[in-house]
C-alpha positions as CSV (number, residue, x, y, z in Angstrom):
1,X,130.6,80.6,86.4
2,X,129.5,78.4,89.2
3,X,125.3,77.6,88.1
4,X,123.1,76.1,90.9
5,X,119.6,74.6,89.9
6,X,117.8,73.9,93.0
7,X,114.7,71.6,93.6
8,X,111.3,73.6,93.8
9,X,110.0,73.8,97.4
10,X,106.6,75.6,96.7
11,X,103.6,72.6,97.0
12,X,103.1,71.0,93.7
13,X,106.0,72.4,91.9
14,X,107.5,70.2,89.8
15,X,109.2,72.4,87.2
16,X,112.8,73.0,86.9
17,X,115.2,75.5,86.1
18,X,117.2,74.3,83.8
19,X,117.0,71.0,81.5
20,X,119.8,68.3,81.3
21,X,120.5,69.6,77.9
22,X,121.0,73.0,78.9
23,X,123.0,71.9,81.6
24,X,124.6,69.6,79.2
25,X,125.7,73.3,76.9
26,X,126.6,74.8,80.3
27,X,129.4,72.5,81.0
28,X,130.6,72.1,77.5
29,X,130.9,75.8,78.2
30,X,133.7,75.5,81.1
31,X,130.9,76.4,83.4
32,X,130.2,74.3,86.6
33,X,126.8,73.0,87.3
34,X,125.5,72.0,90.5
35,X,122.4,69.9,90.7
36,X,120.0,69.3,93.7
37,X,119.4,65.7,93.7
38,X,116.1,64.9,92.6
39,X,115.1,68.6,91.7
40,X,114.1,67.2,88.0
41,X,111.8,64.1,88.8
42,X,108.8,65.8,88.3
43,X,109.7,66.4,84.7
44,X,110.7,63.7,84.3
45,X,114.3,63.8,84.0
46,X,116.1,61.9,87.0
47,X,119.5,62.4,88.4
48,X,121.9,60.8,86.2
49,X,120.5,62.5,83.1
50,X,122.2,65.8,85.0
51,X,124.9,64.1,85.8
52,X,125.8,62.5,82.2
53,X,125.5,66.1,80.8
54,X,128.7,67.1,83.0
55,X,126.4,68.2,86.7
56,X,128.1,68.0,90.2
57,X,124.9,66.0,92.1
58,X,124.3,67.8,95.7
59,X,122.2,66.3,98.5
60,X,122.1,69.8,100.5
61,X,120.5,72.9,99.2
62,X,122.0,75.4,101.6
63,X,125.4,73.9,100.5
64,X,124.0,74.3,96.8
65,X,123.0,78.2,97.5
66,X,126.6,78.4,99.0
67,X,128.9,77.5,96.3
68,X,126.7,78.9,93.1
69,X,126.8,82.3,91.8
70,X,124.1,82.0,89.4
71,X,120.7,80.3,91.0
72,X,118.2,79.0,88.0
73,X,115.1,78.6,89.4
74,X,111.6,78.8,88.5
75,X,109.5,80.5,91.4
76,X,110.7,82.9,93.4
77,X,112.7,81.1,96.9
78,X,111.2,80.5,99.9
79,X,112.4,82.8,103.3
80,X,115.0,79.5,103.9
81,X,116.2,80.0,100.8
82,X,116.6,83.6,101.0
83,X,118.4,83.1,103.9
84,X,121.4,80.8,102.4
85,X,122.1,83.3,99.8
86,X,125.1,85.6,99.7
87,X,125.7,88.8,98.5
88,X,126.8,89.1,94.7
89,X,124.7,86.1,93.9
90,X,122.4,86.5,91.0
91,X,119.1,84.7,90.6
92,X,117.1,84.2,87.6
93,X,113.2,83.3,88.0
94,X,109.4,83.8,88.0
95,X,109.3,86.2,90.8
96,X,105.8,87.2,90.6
97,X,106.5,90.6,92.3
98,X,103.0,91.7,92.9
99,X,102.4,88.0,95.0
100,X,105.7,88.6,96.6
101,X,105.1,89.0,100.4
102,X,107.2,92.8,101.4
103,X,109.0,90.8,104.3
104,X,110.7,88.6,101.0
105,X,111.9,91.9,99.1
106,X,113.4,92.6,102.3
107,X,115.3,89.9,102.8
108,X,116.3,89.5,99.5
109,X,117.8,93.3,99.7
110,X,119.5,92.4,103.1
111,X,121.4,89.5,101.4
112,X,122.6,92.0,98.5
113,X,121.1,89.8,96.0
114,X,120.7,90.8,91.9
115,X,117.1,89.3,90.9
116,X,115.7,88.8,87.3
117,X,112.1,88.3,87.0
118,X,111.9,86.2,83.9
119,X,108.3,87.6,83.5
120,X,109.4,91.0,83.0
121,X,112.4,90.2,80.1
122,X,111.0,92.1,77.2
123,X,112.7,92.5,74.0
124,X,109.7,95.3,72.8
125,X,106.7,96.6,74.1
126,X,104.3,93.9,75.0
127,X,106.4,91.4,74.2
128,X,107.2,89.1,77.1
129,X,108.7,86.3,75.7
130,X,109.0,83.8,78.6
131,X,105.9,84.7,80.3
132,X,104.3,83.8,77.0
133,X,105.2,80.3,76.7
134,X,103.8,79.9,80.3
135,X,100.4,81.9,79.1
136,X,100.3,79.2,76.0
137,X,100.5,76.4,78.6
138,X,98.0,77.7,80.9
139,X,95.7,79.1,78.2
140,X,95.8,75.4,76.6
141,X,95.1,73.7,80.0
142,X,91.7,75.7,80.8
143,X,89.3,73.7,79.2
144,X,90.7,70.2,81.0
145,X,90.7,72.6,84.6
146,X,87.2,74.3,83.6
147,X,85.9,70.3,82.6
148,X,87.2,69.1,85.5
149,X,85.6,71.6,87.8
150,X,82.2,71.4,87.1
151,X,81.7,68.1,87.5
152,X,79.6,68.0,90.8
153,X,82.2,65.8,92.7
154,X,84.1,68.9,92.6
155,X,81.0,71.1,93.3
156,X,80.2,72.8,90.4
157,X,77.2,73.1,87.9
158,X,77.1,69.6,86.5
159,X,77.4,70.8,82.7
160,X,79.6,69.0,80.0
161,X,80.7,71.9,78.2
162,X,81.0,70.3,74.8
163,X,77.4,69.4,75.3
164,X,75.9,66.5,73.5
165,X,72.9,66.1,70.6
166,X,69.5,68.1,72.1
167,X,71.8,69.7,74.8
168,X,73.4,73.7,74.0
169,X,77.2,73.6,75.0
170,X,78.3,75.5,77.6
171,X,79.3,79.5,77.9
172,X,82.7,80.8,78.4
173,X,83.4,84.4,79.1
174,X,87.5,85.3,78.7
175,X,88.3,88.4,80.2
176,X,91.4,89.5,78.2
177,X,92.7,89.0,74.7
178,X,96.4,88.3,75.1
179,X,98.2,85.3,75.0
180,X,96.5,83.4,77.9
181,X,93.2,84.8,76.4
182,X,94.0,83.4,72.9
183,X,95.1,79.9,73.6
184,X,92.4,79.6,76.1
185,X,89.8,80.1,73.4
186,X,91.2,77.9,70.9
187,X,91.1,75.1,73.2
188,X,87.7,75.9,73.6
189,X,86.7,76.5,70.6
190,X,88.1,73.2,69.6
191,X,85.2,71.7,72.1
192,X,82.5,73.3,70.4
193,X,82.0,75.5,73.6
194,X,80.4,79.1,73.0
195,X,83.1,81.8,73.5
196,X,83.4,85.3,74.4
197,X,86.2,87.3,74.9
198,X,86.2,90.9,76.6
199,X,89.2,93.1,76.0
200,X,89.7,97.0,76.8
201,X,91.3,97.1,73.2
202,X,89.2,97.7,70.1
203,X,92.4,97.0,68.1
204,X,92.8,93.7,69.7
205,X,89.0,92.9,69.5
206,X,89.2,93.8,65.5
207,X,92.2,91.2,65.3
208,X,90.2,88.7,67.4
209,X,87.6,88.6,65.2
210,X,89.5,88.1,62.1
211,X,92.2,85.5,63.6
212,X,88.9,83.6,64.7
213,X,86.5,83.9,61.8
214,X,84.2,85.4,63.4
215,X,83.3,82.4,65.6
216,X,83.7,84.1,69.3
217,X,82.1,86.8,70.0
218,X,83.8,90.0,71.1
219,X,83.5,92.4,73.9
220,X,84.7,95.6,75.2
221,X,85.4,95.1,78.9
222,X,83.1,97.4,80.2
223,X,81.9,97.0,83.4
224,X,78.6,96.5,82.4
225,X,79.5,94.1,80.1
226,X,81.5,92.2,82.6
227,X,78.3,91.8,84.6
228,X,76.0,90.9,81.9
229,X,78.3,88.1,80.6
230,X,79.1,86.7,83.9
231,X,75.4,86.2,84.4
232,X,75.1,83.4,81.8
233,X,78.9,82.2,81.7
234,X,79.5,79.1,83.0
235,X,83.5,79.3,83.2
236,X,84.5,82.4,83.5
237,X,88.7,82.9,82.6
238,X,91.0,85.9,84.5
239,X,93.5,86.3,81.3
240,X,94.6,89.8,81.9
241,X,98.2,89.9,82.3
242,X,100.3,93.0,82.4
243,X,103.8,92.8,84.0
244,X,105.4,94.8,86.5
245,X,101.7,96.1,87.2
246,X,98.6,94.4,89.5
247,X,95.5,93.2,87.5
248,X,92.9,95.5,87.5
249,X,89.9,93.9,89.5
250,X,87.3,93.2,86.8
251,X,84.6,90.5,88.8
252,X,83.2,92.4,92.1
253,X,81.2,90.9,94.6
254,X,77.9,92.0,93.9
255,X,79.0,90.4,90.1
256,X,79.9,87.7,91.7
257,X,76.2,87.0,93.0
258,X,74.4,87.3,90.0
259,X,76.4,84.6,88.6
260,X,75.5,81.0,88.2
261,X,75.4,78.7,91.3
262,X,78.5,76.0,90.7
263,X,79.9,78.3,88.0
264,X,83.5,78.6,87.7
265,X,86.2,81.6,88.0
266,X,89.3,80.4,86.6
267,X,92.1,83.1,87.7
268,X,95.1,83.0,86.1
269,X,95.7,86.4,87.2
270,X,96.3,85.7,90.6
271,X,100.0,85.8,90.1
272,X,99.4,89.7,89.3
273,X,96.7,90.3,92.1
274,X,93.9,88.3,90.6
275,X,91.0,90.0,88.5
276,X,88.1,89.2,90.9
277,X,87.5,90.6,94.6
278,X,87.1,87.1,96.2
279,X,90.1,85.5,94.6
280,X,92.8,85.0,96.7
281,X,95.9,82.5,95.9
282,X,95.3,78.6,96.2
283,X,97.6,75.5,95.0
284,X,97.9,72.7,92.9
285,X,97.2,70.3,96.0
286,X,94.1,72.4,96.9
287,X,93.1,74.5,94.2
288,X,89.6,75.7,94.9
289,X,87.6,77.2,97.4
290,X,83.7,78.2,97.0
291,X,82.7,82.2,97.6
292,X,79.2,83.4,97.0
293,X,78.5,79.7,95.8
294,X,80.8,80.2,93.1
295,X,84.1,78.2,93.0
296,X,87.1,80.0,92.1
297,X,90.4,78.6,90.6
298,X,93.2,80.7,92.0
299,X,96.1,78.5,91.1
300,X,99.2,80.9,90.6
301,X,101.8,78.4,88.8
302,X,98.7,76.2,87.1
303,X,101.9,75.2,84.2
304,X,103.0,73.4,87.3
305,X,100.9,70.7,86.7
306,X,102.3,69.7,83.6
307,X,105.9,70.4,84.6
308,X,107.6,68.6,81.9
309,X,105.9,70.4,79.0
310,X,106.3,73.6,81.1
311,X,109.9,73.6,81.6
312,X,110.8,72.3,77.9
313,X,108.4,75.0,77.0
314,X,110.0,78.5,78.8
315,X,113.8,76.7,78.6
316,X,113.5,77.2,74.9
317,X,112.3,81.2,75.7
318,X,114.7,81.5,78.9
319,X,118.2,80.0,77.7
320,X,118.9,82.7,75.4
321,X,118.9,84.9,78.1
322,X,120.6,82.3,80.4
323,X,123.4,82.1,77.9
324,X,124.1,85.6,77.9
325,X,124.7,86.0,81.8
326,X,127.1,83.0,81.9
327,X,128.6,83.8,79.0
328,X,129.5,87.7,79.8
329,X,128.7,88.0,83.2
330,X,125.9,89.3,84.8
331,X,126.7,93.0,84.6
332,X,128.2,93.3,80.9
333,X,125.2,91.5,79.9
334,X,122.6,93.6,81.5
335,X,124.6,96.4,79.8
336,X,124.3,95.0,77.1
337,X,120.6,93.5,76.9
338,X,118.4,96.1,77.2
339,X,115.5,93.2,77.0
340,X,117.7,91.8,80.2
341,X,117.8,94.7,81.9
342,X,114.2,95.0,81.7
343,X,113.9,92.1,84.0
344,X,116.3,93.3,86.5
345,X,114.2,94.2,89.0
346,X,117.2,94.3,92.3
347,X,120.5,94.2,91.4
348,X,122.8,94.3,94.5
349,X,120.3,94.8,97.0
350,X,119.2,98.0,95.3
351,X,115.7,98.1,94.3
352,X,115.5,98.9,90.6
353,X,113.2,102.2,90.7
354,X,111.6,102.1,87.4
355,X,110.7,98.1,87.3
356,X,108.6,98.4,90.6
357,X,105.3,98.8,90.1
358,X,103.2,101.4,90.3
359,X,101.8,101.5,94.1
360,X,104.0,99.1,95.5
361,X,106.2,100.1,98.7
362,X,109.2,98.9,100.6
363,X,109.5,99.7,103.9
């Protein structure tokens, strides 16, 4: 199979699809690699590491698109991109359907192309191993973003979170219990910050409480409770996550105003529609805007930022997969991977009905 792993053209990307070490068991395979020069320098990993490990180097992405079958990729391609692929070409990556502008789907249909959405390759219910190692990542990162963020250079409130001796530590209100939500809470935990987490499960909130000792405080995410917690918070963290589906909007406007001048709305739901009414996507190069005097972190690939831990991280979750579509084929192995076919989401052009979600049109 002929495997192309182009260079990220979104701002601030600096992941990549595939490392040189899985290119390295690609080629060892019989398959043949083709690497966009300089696509893995902001993981550090330059061109002759790819090219040591058996990859063909290639200065022009449209020629790359041409002569691969397979595209590895970690966001979904931009229109340009779109445009140089062919039809019976497969491509494998974050699509982040409900971010996905209609015009894209289109012209992804047009050119006959079979898309996986890694975020939506489930082996079980719930279980979405890829998207998780990316929810670690970002859960892990909040406190540095949230610290970061309140410093008034950036315009916020001014607090150290940690606090110091005569000074409280700050408030962080998580809204979800999930992955994101968990590692998020560790970190801050691990500050001495005051936690809360708010989850629609009492299940989960049960478990919370035990895998934590009893050192957050638990929630149900009630709409008055998101109000009266985001009075007081001064981070608040978007951690609700559920595939295939868009966020439910948690933060409204009028919320929004009670809340703490130079507070802080992390969103890592923005990806899935966001959990607030203000949020709307940003990037890594400008990653907040103020709204209501609140600032609001809308960052949709925030593992960006740390692309080398990143793509280690969902390479070790991803490859499994990976191997399984260049060692069979694309269609024997979405027969035969039912936590595969999960993430097939068009396959020929064809929209797959049942991995659409809920609301969500093509014209």
């Amino acid at each position: 199979m002929e495997i192309g792993i182009p260079k990220e053209k979104y701002p601030g990307e600096e992941r990549v699809g595939l490392t040189p070490a899985g290119v390295g068991l690609l080629t060892k395979a019989g398959h043949k690699c083709f690497f966009e020069s300089g696509a893995g320098e902001g993981a550090g990993f330059d061109d002759y590491d790819y090219e040591r490990m058996g990859a063909t180097l290639v200065f022009d992405p449209q020629e790359l698109y041409t002569r691969s079958s397979l595209i590895v990729k970690v966001l979904r391609p931009t229109r340009d991109e779109i445009a140089w692929m062919s039809g019976g070409q497969t491509l494998m990556c974050f699509l982040g359907l409900m971010a996905v502008p209609e015009d894209e789907v289109n012209l992804l249909k047009e050119h006959k192309a079979t898309v996986v959405a890694y975020e939506m390759i489930s082996p079980g219910k719930h279980d979405y191993p890829i998207l998780k190692t990316m929810s670690e990542v970002a859960g892990r990162m909040a406190p540095y973003i949230a610290g970061n963020m309140l410093m008034r250079t950036h315009g916020g409130r001014g607090v150290l979170l940690n606090g110091v001796p005569g000074v409280s530590a700050g408030e962080v209100v998580i809204l979800g219990g999930g992955m994101l939500g968990i590692n998020a809470a560790r970190a801050f935990l691990g500050l001495g910050v005051k936690v809360f987490i708010l989850s629609r499960s009492l299940n989960r909130l049960r478990y919370l409480d035990e895998y934590f000792q009893g050192r957050i405080t638990t929630m149900i995410d009630h709409d008055f409770n998101v109000a009266y917690t985001t009075r007081f918070a001064d981070v608040v963290i978007g951690a609700i996550r559920d595939p295939g589906k868009r966020t439910p909007v948690l933060i409204t406007r009028e919320m929004l105003r009670t809340m703490r001048k130079g507070s802080l709305i992390i969103d890592f739901a923005i990806d899935h529609g966001g959990c607030a009414e203000t949020s709307r996507p940003t990037t890594l190069d400008n990653p907040v805007y103020v709204e209501e005097d609140v600032l609001h972190y809308c960052v949709p690939n925030v593992p960006g930022a740390v692309p080398r831990t990143s793509t280690h991280a969902f390479n070790n979750a991803a490859w499994a997969y990976i191997k399984k579509v260049t060692d069979m084929g694309p269609a024997t192995a979405f027969a035969q991977s039912e936590a595969l076919q999960k993430g097939v989401v068009l396959r020929n052009g064809e929209i797959v009905e049942e991995n659409i979600p809920t609301g969500y049109t093509i014209s």
